[in-house]
TORBA-969288 format. One record per residue (C-alpha): residue in one letter; x, y, z. Coordinates in steps of 0.02 Angstrom, whole numbers, padded with zeros to 5 digits, always signed. Last residue first. Layout:
N
AXYZ/...
END
This chain:
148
X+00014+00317-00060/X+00002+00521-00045/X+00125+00522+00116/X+00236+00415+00022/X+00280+00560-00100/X+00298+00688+00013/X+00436+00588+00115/X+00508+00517-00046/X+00520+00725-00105/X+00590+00752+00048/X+00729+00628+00033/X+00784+00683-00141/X+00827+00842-00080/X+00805+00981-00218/X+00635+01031-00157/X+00478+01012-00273/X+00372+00900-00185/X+00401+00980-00018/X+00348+01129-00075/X+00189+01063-00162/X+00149+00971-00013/X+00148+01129+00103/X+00055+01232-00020/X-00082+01050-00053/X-00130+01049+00142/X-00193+01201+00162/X-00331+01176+00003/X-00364+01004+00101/X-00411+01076+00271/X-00594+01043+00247/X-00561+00866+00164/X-00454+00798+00309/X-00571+00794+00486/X-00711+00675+00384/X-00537+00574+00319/X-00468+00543+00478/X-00610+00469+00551/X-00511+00326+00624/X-00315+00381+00619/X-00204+00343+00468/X-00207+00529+00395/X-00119+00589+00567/X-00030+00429+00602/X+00070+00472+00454/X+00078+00657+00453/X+00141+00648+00631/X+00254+00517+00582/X+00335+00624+00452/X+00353+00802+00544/X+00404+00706+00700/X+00546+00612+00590/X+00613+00773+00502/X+00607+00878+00671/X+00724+00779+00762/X+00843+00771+00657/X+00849+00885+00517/X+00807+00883+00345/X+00619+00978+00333/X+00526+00987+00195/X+00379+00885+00268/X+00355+01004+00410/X+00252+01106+00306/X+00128+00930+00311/X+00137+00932+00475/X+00071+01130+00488/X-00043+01091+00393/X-00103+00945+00505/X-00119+01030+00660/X-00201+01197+00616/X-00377+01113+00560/X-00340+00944+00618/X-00404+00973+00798/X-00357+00839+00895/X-00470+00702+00936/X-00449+00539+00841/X-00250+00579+00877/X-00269+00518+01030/X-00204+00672+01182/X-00026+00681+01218/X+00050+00610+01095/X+00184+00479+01082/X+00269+00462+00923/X+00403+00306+00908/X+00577+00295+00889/X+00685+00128+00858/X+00798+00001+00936/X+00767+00013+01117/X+00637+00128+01119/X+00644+00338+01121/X+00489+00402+01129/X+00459+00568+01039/X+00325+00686+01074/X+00183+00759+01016/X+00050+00884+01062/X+00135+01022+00934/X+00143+01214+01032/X+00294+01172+01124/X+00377+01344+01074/X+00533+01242+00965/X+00397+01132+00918/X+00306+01275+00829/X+00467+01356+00762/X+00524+01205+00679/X+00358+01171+00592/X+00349+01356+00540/X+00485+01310+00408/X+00673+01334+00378/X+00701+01413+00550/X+00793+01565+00544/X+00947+01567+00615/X+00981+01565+00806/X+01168+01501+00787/X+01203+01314+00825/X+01259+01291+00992/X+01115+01131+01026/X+01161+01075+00822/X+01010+00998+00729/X+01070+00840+00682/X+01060+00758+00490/X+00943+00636+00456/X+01004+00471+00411/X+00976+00390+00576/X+01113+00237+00592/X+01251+00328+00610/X+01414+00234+00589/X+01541+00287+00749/X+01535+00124+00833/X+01546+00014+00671/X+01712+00098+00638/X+01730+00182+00480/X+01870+00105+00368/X+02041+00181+00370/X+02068+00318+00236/X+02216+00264+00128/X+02382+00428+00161/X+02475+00431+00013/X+02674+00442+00040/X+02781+00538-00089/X+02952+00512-00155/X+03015+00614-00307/X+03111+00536-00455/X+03000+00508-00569/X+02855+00473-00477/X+02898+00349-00347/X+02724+00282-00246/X+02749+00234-00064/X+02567+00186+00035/X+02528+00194+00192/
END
């Protein structure tokens, strides 16, 4: 605590403590809540994994996440799969933000990637464009890197 005197009158001023290391998050995305009202999602992404519809998963590893699908990625079908991804790009919230991301990445990384890419292109460029122009800085990164 601290005691200040301002003419006269006493007052005590509170200093915020430090943040313990325990309580620091590490993940920067913010948490989707489990009791959170059932409000619309903010993109079809969230309502696809929310049905199980996306062949992906997240592995949780000692010190970071990974992607684990269920079939290789050389052989899913890119035509409703990676739009989808890439509409996923605006999204904020843990866990969809990171499966959105690393989908998209191992998506355009894969062998053959680019033969299964070019017909789905003109779907690809709504999703981007969104992402591209939202007000979080973070999303616009996210759509940035997936172009480098």
């Amino acid at each position: 605590f601290r005691f200040y005197l301002c003419i006269g009158v006493c007052s005590f001023a509170m200093s915020k403590p430090a943040p313990k290391l325990s309580t620091a998050r590490l993940d920067p995305h913010k948490f989707s809540s489990p009791f959170a009202s059932t409000a619309k999602a903010k993109t079809s992404f969230t309502e696809a994994y929310g049905r199980g519809d996306l062949p992906c998963r997240i592995e949780h590893h000692t010190s970071r996440m990974s992607l684990a699908w269920s079939h290789p990625v050389e052989r899913l079908d890119y035509n409703g799969l990676l739009p989808l991804c890439f509409d996923g790009l605006r999204e904020t919230k843990h866990p969809y933000a990171y499966i959105a991301r690393q989908a998209v990445t191992d998506m355009l990384s894969a062998e053959g990637a680019e033969a299964k890419t070019v017909p789905v292109l003109d779907q690809l460029i709504p999703g981007l464009r969104m992402a591209m122009t939202d007000k979080d800085e973070n999303v616009c990164k996210a759509a940035l890197s997936t172009l480098g």
